[in-house]
Structure formats: C-alpha cells, structure tokens
BAMIKOL-557195 format. One record per atom (N, C-alpha, C, CB): x, z, y; residue in three letters. Coordinates in steps of 0.1 Angstrom, whole numbers, padded with zeros to 4 digits, always signed. Glycine has a CB too. Layout:
BEGIN
XZYALA
...
This chain:
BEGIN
-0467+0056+0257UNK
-0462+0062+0245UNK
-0459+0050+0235UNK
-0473+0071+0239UNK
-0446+0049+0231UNK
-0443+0038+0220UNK
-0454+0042+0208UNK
-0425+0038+0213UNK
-0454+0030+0203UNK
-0463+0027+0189UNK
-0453+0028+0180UNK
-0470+0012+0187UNK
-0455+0026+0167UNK
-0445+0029+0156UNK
-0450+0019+0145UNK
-0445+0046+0150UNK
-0447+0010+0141UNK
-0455-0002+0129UNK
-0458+0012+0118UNK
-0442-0019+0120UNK
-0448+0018+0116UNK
-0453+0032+0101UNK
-0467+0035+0104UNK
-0443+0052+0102UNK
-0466+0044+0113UNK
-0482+0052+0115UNK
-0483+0054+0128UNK
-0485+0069+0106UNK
-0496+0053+0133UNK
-0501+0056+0146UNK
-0493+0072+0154UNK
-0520+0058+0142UNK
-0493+0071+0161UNK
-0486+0083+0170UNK
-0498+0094+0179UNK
-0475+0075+0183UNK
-0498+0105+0173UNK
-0509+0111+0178UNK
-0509+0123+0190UNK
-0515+0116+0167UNK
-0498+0123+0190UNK
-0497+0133+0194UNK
-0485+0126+0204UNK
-0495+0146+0184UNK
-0480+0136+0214UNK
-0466+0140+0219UNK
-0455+0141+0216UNK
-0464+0148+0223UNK
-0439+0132+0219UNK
-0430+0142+0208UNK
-0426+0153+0216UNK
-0414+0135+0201UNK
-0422+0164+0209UNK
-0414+0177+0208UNK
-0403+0172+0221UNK
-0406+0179+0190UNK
-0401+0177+0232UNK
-0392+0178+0242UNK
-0386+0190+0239UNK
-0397+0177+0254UNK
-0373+0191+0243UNK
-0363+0198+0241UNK
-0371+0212+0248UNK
-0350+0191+0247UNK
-0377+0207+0264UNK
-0383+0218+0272UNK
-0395+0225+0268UNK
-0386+0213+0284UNK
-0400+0219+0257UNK
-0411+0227+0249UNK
-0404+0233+0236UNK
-0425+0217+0243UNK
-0394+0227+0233UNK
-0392+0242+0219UNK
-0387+0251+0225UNK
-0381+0241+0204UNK
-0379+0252+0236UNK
-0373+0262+0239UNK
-0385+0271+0245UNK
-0360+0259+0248UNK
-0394+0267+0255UNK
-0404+0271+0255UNK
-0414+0282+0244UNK
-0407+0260+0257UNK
-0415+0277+0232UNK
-0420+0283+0223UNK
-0410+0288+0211UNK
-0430+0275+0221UNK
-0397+0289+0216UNK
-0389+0300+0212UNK
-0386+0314+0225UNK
-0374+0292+0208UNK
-0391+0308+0235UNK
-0391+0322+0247UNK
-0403+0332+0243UNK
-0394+0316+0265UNK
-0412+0321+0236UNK
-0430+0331+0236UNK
-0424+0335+0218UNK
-0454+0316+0239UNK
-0414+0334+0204UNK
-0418+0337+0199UNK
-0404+0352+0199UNK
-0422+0327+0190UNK
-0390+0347+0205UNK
-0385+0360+0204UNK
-0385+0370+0212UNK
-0377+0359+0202UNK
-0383+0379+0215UNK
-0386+0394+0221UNK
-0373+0385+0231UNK
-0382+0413+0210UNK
-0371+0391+0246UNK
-0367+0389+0255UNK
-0351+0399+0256UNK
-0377+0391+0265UNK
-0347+0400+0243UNK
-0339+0412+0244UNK
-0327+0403+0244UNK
-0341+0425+0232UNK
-0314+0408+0255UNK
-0305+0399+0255UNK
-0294+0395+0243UNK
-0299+0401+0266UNK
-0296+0410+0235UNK
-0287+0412+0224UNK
-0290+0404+0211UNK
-0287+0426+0221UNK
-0306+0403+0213UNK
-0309+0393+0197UNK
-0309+0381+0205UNK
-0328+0395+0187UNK
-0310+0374+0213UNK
-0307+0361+0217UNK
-0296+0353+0220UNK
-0312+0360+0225UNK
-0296+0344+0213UNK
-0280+0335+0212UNK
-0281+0328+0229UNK
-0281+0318+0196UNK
-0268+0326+0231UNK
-0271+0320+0245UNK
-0274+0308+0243UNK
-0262+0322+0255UNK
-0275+0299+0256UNK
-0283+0288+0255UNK
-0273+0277+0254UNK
-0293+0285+0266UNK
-0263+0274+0262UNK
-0253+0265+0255UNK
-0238+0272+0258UNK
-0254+0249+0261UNK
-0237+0279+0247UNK
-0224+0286+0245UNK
-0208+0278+0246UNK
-0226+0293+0230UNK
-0202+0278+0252UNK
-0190+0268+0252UNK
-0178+0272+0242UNK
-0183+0268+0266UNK
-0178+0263+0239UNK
-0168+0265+0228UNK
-0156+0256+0228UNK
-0175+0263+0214UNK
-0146+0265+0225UNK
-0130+0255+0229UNK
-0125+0253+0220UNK
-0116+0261+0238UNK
-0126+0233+0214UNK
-0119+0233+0204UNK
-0108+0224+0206UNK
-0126+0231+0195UNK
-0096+0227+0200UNK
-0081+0212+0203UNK
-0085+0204+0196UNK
-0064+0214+0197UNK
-0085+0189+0205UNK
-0091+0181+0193UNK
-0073+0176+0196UNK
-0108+0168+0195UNK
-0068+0177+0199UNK
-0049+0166+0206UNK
-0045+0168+0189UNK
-0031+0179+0224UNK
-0049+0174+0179UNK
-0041+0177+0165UNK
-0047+0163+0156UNK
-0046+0194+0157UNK
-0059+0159+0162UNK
-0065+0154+0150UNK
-0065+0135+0156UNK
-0083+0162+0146UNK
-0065+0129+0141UNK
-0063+0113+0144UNK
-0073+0110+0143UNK
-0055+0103+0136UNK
-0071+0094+0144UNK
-0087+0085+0139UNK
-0085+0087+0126UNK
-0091+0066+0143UNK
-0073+0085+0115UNK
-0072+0087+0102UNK
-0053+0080+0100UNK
-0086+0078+0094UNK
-0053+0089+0091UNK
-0035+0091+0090UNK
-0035+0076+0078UNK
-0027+0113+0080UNK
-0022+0068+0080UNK
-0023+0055+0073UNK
-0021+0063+0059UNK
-0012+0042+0078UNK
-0019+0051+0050UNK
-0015+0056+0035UNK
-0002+0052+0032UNK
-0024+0051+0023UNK
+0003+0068+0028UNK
+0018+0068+0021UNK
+0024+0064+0008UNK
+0022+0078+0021UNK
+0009+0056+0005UNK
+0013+0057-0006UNK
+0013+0038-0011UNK
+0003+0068-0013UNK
+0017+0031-0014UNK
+0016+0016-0021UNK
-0001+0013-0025UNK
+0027+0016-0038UNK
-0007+0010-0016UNK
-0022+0008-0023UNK
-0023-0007-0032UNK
-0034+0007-0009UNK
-0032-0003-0043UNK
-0032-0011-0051UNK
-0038-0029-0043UNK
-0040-0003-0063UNK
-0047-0030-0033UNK
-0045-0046-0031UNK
-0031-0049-0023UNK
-0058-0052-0021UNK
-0021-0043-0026UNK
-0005-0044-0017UNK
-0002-0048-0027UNK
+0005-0031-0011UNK
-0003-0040-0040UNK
+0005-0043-0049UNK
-0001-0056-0057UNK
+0006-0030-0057UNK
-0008-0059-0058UNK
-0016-0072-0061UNK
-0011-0085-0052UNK
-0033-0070-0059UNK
-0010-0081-0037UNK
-0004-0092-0027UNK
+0007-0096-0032UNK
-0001-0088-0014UNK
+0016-0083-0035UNK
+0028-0086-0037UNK
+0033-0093-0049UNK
+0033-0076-0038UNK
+0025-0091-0063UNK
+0025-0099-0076UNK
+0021-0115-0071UNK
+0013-0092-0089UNK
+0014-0119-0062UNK
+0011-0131-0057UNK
+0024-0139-0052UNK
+0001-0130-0047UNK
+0032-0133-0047UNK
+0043-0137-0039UNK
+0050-0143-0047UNK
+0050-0127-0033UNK
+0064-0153-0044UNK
+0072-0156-0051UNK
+0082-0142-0054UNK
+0079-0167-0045UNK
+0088-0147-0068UNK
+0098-0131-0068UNK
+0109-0137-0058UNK
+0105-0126-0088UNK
+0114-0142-0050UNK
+0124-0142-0041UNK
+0121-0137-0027UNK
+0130-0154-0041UNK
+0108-0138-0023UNK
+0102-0132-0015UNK
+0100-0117-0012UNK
+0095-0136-0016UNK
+0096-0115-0024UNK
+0084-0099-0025UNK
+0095-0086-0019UNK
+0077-0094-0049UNK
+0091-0081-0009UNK
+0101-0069-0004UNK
+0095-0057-0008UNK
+0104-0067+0012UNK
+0103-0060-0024UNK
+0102-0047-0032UNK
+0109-0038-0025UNK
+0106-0047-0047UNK
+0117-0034-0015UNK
+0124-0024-0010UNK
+0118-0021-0002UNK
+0135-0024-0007UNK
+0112-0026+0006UNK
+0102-0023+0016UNK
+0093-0015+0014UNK
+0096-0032+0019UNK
+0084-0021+0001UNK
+0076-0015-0005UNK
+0078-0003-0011UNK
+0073-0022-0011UNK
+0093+0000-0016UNK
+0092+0013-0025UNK
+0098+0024-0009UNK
+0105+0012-0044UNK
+0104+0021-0003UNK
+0107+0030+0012UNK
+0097+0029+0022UNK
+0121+0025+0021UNK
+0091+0024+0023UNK
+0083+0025+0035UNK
+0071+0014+0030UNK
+0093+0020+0049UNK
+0059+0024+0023UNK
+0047+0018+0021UNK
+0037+0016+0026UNK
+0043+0022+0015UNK
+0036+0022+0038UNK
+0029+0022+0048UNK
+0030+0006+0053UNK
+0033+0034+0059UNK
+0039+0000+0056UNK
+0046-0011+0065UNK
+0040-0020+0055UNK
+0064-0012+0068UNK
+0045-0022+0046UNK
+0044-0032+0036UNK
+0026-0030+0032UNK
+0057-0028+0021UNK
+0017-0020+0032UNK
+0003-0020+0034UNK
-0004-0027+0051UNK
-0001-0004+0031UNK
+0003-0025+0057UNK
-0001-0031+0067UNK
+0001-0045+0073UNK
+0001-0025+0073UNK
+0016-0049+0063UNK
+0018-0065+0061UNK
+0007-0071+0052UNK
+0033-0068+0054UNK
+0009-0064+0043UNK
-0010-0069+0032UNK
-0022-0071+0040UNK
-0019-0055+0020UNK
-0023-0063+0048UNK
-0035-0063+0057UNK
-0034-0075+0065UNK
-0037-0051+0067UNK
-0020-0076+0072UNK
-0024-0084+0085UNK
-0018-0104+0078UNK
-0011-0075+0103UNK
-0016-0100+0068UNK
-0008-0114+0059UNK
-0018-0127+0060UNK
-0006-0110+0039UNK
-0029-0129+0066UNK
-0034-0143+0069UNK
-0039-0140+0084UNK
-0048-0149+0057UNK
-0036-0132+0093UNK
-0035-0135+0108UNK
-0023-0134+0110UNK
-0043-0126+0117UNK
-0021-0148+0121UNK
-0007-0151+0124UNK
-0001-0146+0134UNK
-0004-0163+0124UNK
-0011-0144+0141UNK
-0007-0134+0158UNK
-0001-0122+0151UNK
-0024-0127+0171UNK
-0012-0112+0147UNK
-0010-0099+0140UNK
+0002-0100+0135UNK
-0019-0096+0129UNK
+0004-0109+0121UNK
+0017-0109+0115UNK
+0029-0110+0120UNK
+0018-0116+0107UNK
+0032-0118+0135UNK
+0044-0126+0140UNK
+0044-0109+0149UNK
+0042-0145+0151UNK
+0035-0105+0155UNK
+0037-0099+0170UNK
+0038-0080+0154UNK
+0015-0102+0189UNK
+0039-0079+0151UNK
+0043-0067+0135UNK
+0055-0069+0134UNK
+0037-0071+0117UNK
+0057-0079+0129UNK
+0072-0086+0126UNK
+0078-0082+0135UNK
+0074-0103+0126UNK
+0079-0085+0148UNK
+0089-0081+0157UNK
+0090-0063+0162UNK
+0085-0091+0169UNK
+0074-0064+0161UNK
+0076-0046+0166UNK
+0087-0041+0158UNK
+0060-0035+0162UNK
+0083-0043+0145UNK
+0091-0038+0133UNK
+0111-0042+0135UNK
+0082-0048+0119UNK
+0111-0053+0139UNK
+0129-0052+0141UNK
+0132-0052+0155UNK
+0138-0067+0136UNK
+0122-0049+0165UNK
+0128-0044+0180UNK
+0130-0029+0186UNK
+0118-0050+0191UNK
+0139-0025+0192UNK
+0141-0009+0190UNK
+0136-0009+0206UNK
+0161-0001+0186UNK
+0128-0002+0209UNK
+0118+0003+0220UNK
+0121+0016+0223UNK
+0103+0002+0217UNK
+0126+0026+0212UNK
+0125+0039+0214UNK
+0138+0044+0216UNK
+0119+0045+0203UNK
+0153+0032+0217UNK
+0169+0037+0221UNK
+0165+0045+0211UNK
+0175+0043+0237UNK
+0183+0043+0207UNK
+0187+0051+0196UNK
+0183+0050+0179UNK
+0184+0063+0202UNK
+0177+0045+0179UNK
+0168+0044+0161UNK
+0177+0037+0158UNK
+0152+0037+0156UNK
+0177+0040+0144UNK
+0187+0037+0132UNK
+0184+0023+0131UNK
+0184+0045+0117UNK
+0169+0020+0130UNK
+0169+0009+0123UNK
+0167+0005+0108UNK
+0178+0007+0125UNK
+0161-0003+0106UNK
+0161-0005+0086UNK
+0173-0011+0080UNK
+0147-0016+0079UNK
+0179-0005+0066UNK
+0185-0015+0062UNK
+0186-0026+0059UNK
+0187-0014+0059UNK
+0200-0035+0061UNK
+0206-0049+0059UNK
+0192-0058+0053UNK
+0221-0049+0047UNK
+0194-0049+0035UNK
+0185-0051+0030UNK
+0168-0053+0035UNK
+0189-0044+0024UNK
+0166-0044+0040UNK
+0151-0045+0041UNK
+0152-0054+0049UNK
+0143-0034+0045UNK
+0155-0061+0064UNK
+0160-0069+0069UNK
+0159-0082+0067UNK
+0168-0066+0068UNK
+0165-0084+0055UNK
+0166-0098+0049UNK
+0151-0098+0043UNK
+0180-0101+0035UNK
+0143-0087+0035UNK
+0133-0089+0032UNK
+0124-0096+0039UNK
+0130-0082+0031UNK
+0122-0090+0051UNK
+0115-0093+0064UNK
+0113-0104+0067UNK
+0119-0088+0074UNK
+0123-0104+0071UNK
+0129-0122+0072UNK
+0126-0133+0066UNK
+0140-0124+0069UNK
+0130-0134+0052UNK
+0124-0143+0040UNK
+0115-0143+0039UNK
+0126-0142+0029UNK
+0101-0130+0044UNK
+0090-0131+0041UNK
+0080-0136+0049UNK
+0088-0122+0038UNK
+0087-0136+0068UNK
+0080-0141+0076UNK
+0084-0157+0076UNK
+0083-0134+0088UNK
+0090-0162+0065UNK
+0104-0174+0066UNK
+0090-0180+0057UNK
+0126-0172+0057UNK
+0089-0172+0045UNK
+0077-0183+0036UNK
+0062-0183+0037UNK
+0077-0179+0021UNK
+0060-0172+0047UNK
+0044-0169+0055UNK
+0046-0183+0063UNK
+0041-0151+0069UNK
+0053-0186+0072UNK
+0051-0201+0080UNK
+0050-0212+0074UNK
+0060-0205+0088UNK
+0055-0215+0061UNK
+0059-0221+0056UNK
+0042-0223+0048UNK
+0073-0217+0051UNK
+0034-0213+0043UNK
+0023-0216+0040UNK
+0014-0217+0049UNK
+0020-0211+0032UNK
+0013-0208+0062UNK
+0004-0208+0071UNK
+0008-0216+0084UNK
+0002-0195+0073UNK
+0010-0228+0083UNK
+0014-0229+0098UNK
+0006-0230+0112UNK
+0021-0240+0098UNK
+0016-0229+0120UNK
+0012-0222+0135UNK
+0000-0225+0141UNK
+0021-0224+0146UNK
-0005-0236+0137UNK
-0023-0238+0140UNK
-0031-0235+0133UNK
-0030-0249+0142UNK
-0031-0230+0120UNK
-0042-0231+0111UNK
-0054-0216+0115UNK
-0035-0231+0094UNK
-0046-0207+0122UNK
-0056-0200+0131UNK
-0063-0202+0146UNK
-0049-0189+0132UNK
-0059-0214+0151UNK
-0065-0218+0162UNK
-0075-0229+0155UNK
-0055-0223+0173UNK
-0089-0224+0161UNK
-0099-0235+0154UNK
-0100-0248+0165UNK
-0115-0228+0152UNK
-0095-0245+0176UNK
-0091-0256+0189UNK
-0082-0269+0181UNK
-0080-0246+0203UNK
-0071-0260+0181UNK
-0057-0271+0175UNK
-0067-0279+0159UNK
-0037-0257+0167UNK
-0071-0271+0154UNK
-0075-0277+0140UNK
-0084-0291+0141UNK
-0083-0265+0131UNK
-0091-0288+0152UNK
-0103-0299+0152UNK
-0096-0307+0159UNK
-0118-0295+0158UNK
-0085-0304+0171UNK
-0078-0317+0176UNK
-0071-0327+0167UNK
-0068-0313+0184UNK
-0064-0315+0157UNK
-0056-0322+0150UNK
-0068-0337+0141UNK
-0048-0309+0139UNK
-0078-0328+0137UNK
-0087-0339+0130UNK
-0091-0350+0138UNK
-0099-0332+0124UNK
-0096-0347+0149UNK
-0097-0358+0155UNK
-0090-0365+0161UNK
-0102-0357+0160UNK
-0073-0365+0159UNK
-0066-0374+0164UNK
-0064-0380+0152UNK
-0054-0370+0173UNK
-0067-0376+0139UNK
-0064-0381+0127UNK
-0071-0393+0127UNK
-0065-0373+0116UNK
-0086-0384+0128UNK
-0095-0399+0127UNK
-0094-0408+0136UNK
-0110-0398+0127UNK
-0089-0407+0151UNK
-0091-0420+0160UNK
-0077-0427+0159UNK
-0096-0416+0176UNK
-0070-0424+0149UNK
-0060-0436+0142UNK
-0045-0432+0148UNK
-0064-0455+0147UNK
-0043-0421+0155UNK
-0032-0416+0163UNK
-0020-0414+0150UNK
-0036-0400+0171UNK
C-alpha cells in the first residue's frame, strides 16, 4: 500500500468494483430505476478545433508593430488579414518558423487562389528583407554561434 507524507493510510482505497458493489446492495434491482452501467453516447467531435486563431489585431501585434520601422510595418496586412500578421508577431525571433511562414504564405499549394495583393506583397517582402537584416541566419543555431566565437578567439 503507498504511504502518503500528509497522513498515514488506513484503510483501502475505494475500487471502482466496490462502489458499484455497494450501489447493487443500496438500490432495488429494478431495471427501470437503474441507469445503465456504461451507456454510449455519440458525440461529433470532426466540428470542434484545438482553438480558432484571433480575428482580431491583438494588442502585443500591435506593440510589435509600433517597434518596427515605419517603412516596414505591414499596416495592410495587418488591417486585412490579422490573423497572419498575429502569427508573424509570434513567430518574429524564430528564424526557421518565420522563413518556412514566409513562404507558405506566397506559395499557392491549393491551384487556383487569388493570392494577396501587389501591395501586401511588397509588405512581406520588406519585412522578411529587415528581419535578416537584424537577425542573421546563425543567431538561432547555438552550434554556429559558439563556432563563430571560437574561430574569433583562435585569431581566424
């Protein structure tokens, strides 16, 4: 029997096969007052998500975005399609995430889609243009980073 550091254990626990047990000895055997024992029940789950994104500009987006240069910031992005531009906030200091987004976002997989506008476009663009420009392509590999240091220090 496990111990418990709270309080000593005195007894038995409660098995499933003893309450049902002493729910057979307390209700009358009548099939009409007794619920059955595991009743199946059909429910759709195919309707429901893990959770629907937000349609709406969340305020640390909008804070990302005031950080930006104003030649950057894809205010059109942002005001058409908020969702995208919340999930560029999110993924904006991982560079895998951001590069492998980036592209989902201008490659057509599904034939036939419109596509974003010119405009939004250039947004995109300019914004993955000044993300490299501050984050460059090793500063998420902790491999490259320490090479880099150590070719610094041995005079390379």
């Amino acid at each position: 029997m496990p111990m418990s550091i709270y309080r000593t254990v005195k007894r038995a626990p409660i098995s499933d096969v003893h309450v049902e047990g002493e729910a057979a000895r307390t209700v009358p055997d009548d099939n009409a007052t007794r619920p059955a024992v595991n009743p199946v029940i059909a429910i759709d789950y195919s309707s429901r998500r893990k959770a629907r994104p937000a349609t709406i500009l969340l305020r640390t987006t909008s804070e990302w975005l005031a950080t930006l240069p104003t030649e950057v910031q894809p205010r059109e992005l942002a005001r058409q399609f908020p969702r995208i531009a919340n999930s560029l906030c999110a993924m904006w200091k991982d560079t895998e995430s951001f590069k492998k987004y980036i592209v989902e976002l201008v490659t057509d997989r599904r034939n036939g889609r419109h596509g974003f506008a010119v405009e939004i476009v250039r947004e995109l663009e300019g914004l993955r243009s000044y993300r490299e420009t501050i984050f460059p392509a090793f500063d998420d590999n902790p491999e490259q980073i320490g090479l880099v240091s150590l070719v610094r220090r041995a005079g390379f």
